[in-house]
FINUPA-856328 format. One record per residue (C-alpha): residue number from 1; residue in one letter; z, x, y. Coordinates in nm, 2 decimals, always signed. Each point is the difference from the previous one (the first is absolute). Layout:
// residues N
NUM;A;Z;X;Y .
...
//
This chain:
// residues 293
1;X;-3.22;-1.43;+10.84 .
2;X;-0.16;-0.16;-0.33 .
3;X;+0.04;-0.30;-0.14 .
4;X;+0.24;+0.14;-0.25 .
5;X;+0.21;+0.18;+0.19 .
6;X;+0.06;-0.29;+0.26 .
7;X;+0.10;-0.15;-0.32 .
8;X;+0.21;+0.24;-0.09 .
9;X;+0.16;+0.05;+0.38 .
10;X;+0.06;-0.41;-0.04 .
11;X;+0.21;-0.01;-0.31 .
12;X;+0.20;+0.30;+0.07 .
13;X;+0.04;-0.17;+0.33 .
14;X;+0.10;-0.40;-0.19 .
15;X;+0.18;+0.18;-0.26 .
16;X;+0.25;+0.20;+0.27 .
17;X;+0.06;-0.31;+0.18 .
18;X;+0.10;-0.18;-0.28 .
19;X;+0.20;+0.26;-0.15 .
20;X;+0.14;+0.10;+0.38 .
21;X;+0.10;-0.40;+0.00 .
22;X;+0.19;-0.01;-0.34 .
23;X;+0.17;+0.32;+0.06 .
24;X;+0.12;-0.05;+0.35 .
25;X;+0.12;-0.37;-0.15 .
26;X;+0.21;+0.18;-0.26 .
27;X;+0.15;+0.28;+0.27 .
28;X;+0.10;-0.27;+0.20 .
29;X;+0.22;-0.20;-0.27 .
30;X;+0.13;+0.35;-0.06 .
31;X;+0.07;+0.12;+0.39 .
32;X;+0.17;-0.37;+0.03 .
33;X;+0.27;+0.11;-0.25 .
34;X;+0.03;+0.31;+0.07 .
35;X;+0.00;-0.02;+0.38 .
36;X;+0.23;-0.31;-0.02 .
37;X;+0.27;+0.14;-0.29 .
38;X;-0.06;+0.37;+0.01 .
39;X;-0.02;+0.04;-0.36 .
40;X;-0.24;+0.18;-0.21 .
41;X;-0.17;-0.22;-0.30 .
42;X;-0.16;+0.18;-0.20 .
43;X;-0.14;-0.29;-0.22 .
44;X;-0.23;-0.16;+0.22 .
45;X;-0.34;+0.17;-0.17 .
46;X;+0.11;-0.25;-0.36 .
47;X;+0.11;-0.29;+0.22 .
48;X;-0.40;+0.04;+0.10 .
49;X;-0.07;+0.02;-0.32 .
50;X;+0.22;-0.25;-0.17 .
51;X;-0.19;-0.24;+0.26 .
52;X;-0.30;+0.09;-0.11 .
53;X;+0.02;-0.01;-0.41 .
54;X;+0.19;-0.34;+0.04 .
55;X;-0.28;-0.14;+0.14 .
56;X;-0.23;+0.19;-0.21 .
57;X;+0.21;-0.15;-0.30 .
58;X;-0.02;-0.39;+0.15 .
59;X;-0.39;+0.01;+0.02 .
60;X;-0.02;+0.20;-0.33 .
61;X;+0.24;-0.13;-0.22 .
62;X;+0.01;-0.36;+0.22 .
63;X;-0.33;-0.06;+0.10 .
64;X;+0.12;-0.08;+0.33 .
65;X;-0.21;+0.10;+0.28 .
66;X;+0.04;+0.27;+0.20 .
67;X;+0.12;-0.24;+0.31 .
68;X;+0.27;-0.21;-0.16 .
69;X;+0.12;+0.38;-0.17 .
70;X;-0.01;+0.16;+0.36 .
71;X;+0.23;-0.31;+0.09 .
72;X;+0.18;-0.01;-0.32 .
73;X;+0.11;+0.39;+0.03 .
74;X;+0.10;-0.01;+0.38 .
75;X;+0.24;-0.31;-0.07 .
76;X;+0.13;+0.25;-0.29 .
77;X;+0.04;+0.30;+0.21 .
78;X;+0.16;-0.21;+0.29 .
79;X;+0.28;-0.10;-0.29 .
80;X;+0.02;+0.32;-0.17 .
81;X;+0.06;+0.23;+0.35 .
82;X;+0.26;-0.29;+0.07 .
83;X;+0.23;+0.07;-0.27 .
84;X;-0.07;+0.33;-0.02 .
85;X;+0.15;+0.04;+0.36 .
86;X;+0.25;-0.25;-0.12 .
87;X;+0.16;+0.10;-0.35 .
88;X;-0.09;+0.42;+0.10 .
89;X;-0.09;+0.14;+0.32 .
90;X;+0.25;-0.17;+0.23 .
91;X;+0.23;+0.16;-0.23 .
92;X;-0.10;+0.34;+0.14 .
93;X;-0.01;-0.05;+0.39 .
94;X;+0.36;+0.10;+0.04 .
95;X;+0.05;+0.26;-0.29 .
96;X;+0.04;+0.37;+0.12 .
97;X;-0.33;+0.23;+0.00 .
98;X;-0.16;-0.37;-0.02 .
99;X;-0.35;+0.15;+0.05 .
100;X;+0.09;+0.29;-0.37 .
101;X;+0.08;-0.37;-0.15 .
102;X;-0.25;-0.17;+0.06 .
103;X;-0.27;+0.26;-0.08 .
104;X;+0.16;+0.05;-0.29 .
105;X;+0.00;-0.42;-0.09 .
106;X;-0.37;-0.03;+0.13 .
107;X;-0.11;+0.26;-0.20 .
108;X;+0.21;-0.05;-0.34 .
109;X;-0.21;-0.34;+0.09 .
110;X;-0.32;+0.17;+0.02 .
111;X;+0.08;+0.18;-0.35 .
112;X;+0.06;-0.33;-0.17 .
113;X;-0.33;-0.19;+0.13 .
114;X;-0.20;+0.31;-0.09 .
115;X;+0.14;+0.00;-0.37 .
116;X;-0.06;-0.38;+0.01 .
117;X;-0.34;+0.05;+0.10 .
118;X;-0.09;+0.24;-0.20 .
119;X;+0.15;-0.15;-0.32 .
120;X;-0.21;-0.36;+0.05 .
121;X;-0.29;+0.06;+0.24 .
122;X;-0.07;+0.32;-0.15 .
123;X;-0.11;-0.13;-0.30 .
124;X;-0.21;-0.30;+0.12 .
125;X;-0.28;+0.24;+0.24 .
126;X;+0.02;+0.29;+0.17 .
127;X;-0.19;-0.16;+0.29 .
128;X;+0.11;-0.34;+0.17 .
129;X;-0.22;-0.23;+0.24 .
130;X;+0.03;-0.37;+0.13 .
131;X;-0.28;-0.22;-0.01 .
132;X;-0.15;-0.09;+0.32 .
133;X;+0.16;-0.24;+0.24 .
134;X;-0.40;-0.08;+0.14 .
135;X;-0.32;+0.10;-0.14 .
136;X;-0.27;+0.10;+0.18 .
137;X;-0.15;+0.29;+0.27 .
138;X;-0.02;-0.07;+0.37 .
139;X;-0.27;+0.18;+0.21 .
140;X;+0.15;+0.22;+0.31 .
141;X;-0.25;+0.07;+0.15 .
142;X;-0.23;+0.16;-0.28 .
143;X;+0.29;+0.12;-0.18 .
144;X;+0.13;-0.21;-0.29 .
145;X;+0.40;-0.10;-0.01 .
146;X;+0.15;-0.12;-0.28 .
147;X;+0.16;-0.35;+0.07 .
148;X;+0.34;+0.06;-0.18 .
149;X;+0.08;+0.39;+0.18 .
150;X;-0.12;-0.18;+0.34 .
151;X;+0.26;-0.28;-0.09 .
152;X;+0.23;+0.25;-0.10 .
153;X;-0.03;+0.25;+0.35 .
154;X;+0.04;-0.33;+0.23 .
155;X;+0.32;-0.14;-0.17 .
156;X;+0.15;+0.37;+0.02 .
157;X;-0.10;+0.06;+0.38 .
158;X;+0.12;-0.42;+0.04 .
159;X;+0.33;+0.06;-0.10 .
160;X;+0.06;+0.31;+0.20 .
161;X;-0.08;-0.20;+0.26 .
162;X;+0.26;-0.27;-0.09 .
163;X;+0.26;+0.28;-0.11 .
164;X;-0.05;+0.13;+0.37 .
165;X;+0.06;-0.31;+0.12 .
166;X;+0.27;-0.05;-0.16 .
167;X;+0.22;+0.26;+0.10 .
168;X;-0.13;+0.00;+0.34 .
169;X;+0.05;-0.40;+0.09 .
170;X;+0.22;-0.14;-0.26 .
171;X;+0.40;-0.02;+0.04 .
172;X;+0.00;+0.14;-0.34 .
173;X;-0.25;+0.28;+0.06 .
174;X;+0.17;+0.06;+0.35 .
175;X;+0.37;+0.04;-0.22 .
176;X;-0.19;+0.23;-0.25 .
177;X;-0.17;+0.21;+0.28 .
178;X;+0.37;+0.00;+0.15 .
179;X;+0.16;+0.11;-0.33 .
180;X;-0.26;+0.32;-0.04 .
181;X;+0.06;+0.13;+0.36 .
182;X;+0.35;-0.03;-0.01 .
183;X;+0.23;-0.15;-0.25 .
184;X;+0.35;+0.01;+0.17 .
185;X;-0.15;-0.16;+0.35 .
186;X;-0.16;-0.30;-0.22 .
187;X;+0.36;-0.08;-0.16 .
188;X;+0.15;+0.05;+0.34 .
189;X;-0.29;-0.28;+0.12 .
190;X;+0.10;-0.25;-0.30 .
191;X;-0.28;+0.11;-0.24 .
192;X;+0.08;-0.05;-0.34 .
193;X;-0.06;+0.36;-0.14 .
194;X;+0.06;-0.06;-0.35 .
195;X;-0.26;-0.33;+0.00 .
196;X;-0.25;+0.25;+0.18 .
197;X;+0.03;+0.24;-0.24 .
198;X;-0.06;-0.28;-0.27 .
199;X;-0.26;-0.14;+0.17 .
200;X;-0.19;+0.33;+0.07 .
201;X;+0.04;+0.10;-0.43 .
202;X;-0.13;-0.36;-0.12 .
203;X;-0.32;+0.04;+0.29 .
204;X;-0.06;+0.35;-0.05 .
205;X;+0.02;-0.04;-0.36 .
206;X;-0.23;-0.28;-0.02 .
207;X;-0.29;+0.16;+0.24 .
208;X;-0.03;+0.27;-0.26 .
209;X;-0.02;-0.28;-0.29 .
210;X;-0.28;-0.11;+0.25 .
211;X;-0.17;+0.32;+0.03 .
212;X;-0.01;+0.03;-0.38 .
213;X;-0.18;-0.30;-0.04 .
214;X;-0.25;+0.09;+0.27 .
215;X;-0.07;+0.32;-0.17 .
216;X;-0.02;-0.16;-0.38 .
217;X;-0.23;-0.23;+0.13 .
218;X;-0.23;+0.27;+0.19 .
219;X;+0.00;+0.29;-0.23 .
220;X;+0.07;+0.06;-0.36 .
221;X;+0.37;+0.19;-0.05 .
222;X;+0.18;+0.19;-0.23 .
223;X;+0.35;+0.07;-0.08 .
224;X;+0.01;+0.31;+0.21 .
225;X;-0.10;-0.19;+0.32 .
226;X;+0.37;-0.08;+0.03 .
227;X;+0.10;+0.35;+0.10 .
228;X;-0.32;+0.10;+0.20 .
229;X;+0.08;-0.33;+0.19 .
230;X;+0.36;+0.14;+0.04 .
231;X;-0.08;+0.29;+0.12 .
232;X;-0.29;-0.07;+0.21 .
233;X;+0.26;-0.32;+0.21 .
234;X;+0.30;+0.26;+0.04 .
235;X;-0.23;+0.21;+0.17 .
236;X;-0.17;-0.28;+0.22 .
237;X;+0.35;-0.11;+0.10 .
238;X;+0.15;+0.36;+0.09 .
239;X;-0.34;+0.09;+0.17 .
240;X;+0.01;-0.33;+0.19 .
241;X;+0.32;+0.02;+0.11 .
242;X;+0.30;-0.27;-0.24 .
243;X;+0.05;-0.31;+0.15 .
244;X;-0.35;-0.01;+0.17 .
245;X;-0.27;-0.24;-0.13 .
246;X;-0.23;+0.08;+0.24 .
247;X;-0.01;+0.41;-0.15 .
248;X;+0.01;-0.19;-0.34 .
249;X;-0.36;-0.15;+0.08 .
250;X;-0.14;+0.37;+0.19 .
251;X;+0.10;+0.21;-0.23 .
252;X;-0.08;-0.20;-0.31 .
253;X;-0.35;-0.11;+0.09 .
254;X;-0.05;+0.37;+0.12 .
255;X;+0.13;+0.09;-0.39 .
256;X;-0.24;-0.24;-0.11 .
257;X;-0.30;+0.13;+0.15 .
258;X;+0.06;+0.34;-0.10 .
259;X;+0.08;-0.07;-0.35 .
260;X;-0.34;-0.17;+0.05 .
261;X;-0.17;+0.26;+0.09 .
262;X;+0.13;+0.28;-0.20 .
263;X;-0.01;-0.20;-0.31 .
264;X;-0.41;+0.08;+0.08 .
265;X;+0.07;+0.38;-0.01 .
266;X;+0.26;+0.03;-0.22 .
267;X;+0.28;-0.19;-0.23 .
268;X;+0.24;-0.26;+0.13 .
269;X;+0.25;+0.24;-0.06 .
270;X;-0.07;+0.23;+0.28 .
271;X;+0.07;-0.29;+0.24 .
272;X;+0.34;-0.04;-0.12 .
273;X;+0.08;+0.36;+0.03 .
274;X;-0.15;+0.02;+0.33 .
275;X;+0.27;-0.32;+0.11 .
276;X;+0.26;+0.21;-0.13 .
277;X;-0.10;+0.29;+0.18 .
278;X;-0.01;-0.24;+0.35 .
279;X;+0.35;-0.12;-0.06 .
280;X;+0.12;+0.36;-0.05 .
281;X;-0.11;+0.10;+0.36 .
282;X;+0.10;-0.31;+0.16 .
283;X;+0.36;+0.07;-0.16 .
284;X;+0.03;+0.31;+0.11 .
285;X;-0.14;-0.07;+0.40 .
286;X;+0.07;-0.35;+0.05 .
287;X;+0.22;-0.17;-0.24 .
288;X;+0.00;-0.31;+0.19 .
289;X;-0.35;-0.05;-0.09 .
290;X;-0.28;-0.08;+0.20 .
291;X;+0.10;-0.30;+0.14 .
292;X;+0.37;-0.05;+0.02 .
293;X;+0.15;-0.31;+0.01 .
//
């Protein structure tokens, strides 16, 4: 191979792995509120968004730097998925055809942000970026690696890792894990049910604030990134299986390498059809997903 195309073969290589790491980080904040509540929200693609135009708006508008906005917006989304859960969604656990509800809330919610959006952001630039969080190219080998996306792919894979850990060690992850397999036999064993559910909105919630920041401060974004993100971490989660972190990570870096790749060949867009087209046929032979809970 020439130099170029070893070139070439590296940054479609970099560029899936970092989009592989931010997508499977998103489809797990969504798989842990699905999988724990069973309801579908339909609003997470502008709750990724919202995540990332705040910050874009605290190191525009601010001057703050893109570190004490990253901080600054996951200390908002913590609060705002709090009493969201508190003042609205808990309202809707116990309602009849609970899952028509809340689609309906989630995506009356989804209507509302996108007007929002569209009405302010709109009007400022059609294209949005955060400034770096370090400057500078590292040398892998002979390929060159921007410092900030290299930053940005290790926090990503790092707090998978903890997320993992998490539900896998921790009372509280054990109680969540407990909740997703079987609801009835947790409150049978003492677990708090509705607290789970809380607590599985508020951390789901705030990993995809994360994963908007992450991908703000690695790629430039538009206001239409909100419903490919949507799209592309329903499908991650149904493909992977709700509930299941692990499928979260397998699928999504697997998504991220082929939008990767086909974004060489053709446009983005194809990708995202192609993830729709997966989730179809796992649907229709193995609903459960790939790796069930």
């Amino acid at each position: 191979m020439t130099d170029a195309q070893l070139l070439i073969l590296f940054s479609t290589l970099s560029t899936g792995l970092i989009l592989g790491a931010i997508f499977s980080l998103v489809a797990a904040g969504v798989t842990i509120v699905y999988g724990c509540v069973w309801l579908p929200n339909a609003s997470n693609g502008q709750f990724f968004l919202l995540a990332a135009l705040v910050a874009w708006t605290f190191t525009a508008s601010l001057g703050w730097s893109s570190w004490l906005a990253a901080i600054a917006v996951i200390v908002l989304g913590i609060g705002l998925s709090y009493l969201l859960e508190w003042i609205l969604i808990r309202r809707l656990y116990d309602t009849p055809n609970r899952n028509v509800a809340y689609f309906v809330v989630t995506l009356g919610m989804t209507q509302i942000m996108t007007g929002i959006f569209s009405l302010t952001y709109a009007k400022w630039s059609d294209q949005f970026s955060l400034p770096p969080v370090v400057d500078g190219i590292s040398m892998l080998g002979p390929f060159p690696m921007p410092n900030n996306r290299l930053l940005v792919m290790i926090f990503s894979l790092l707090v998978l890792v903890l997320l993992f850990s998490l539900l896998r060690y921790h009372p509280y992850g054990r109680a969540l894990r407990a909740v997703f397999q079987n609801r009835e036999a947790a409150a049978l064993r003492g677990v708090d049910v509705r607290s789970i559910y809380r607590l599985s909105f508020v951390l789901g919630s705030t990993i995809i604030f994360l994963g908007g920041i992450l991908f703000a401060l690695a790629y430039s974004f538009d206001l239409t990134v909100a419903w490919t993100m949507s799209i592309t971490a329903f499908a991650i989660m149904i493909i992977g299986g709700p509930g299941s972190v692990i499928g979260a990570l397998v699928v999504g870096m697997t998504f991220g390498f082929t939008q990767a790749i086909v974004s060489i060949f053709a446009s983005p867009t194809a990708a995202t059809f192609s993830y729709l087209g997966a989730m179809l046929v796992i649907l229709l032979f193995r609903p459960s997903g790939l790796f069930k809970r």
